[in-house]
N, C-alpha and C positions, 0 to 999 in steps of 0.2 A: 787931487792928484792929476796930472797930465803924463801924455803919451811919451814915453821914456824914461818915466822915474819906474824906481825898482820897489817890488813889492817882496819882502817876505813875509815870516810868522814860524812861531815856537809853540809847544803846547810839552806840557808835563806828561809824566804817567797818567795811564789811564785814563784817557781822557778819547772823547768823540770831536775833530773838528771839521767845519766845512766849513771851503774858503770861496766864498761867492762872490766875486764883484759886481757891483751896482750895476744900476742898468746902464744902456747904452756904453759899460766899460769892457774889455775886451784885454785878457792879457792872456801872456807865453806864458808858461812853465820853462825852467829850464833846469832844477831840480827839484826832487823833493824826496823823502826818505825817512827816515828812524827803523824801530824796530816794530813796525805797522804792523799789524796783522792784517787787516786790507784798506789797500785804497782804493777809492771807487769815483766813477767819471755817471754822474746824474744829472735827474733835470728837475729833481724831487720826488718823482715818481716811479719809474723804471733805471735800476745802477746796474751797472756795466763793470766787474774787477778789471782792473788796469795791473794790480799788484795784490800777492797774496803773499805771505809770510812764510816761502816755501825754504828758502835758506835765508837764515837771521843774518848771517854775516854781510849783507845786501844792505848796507847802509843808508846810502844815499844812491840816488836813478838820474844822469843826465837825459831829459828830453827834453821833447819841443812840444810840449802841449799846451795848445790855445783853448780855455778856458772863456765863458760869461754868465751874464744873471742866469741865461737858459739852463746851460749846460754847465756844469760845474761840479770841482773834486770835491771829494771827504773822506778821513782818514779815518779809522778804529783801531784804536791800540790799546792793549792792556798790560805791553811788560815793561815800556822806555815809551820817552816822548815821541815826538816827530819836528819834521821844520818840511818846509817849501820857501820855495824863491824863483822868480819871475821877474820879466818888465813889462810894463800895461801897456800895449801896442794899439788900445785904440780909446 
């Protein structure tokens, strides 16, 4: 991949995903969502909730969150999938 191509990803029910990009890669967020029960911003060891499952109808979240190998999301969901989408800005 190079700087400007788009990055998504889907995951089913119940399922746990973390989206880590490789080293030295470096991407935005610019949404992510489903019916998460939490998303979380880590570095494998200490997470940070970003999002909690406080009102379901909370689909999808535009931001701007820059993500890498370091620091990186992961979602826990147990009743609907999720999705993220981004472009790798570095």
């Amino acid at each position: 991949m190079a700087v400007g191509d788009i990055v998504n990803g889907l995951s089913v029910a119940a399922a746990v995903v973390a989206f880590q990009p490789a080293v030295g890669v470096s991407v935005c967020l610019t949404a992510y969502g489903g019916w998460t029960d939490v998303s979380r911003l880590t570095d494998g060891v200490t997470p940070a909730i970003i999002r909690s499952n406080v009102n379901a109808t909370t689909l999808s979240q535009p931001v701007k969150l820059f993500i890498n190998n370091t620091n990186y999301i992961d979602f826990y969901s147990n009743a609907s999938g999720i999705h993220y989408s981004g472009v790798q800005v570095q």
